[in-house]
ROLO-811394 format. One record per residue (C-alpha): chain; x, y, z. Coordinates in steps of 0.5 Angstrom, whole numbers. Layout:
<sites>
  mol   east  north     up
    A      X      Y      Z
...
</sites>
This chain:
<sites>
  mol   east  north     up
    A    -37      5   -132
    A    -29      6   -133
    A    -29     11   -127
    A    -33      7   -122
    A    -29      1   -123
    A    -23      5   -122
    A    -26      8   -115
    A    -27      0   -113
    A    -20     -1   -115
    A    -16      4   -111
    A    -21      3   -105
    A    -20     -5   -105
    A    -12     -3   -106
    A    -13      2   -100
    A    -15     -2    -96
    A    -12     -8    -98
    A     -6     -3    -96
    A     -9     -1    -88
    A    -10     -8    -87
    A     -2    -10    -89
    A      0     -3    -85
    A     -5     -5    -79
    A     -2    -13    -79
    A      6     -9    -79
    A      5     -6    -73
    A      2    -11    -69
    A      9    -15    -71
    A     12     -8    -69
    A      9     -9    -63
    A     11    -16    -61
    A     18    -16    -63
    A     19    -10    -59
    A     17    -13    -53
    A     20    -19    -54
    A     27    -15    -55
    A     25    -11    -49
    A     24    -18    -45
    A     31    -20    -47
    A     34    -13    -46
    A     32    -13    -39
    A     32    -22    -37
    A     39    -22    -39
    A     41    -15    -36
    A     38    -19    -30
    A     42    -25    -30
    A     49    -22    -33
    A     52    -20    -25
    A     57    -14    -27
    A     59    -16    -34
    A     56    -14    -41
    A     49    -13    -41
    A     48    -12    -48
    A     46    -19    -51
    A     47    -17    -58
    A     54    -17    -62
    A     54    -11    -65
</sites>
């Protein structure tokens, strides 16, 4: 009975990790475009300036 439980526990924790890592990439996902939008429209919009709309 100990090893069955201990398989259920890793797969329920194995699992329990794939959906955390597929939710962190989809936010992945969207921050990257909202930055590449960013990078891009403030590109656009800044005439012959300082494209970079970040302050590192």
């Amino acid at each position: 009975m100990g090893p069955v439980l201990l398989v259920l526990l890793l797969a329920l924790i194995l699992g329990g990790a794939g959906f955390a890592l597929h939710v962190l990439w989809w936010i992945a996902i969207v921050v990257l475009v909202l930055w590449a939008l960013g990078f891009l429209f403030r590109g656009a919009s800044s005439g012959g300036g300082r494209g970079r709309w970040y302050r590192w």
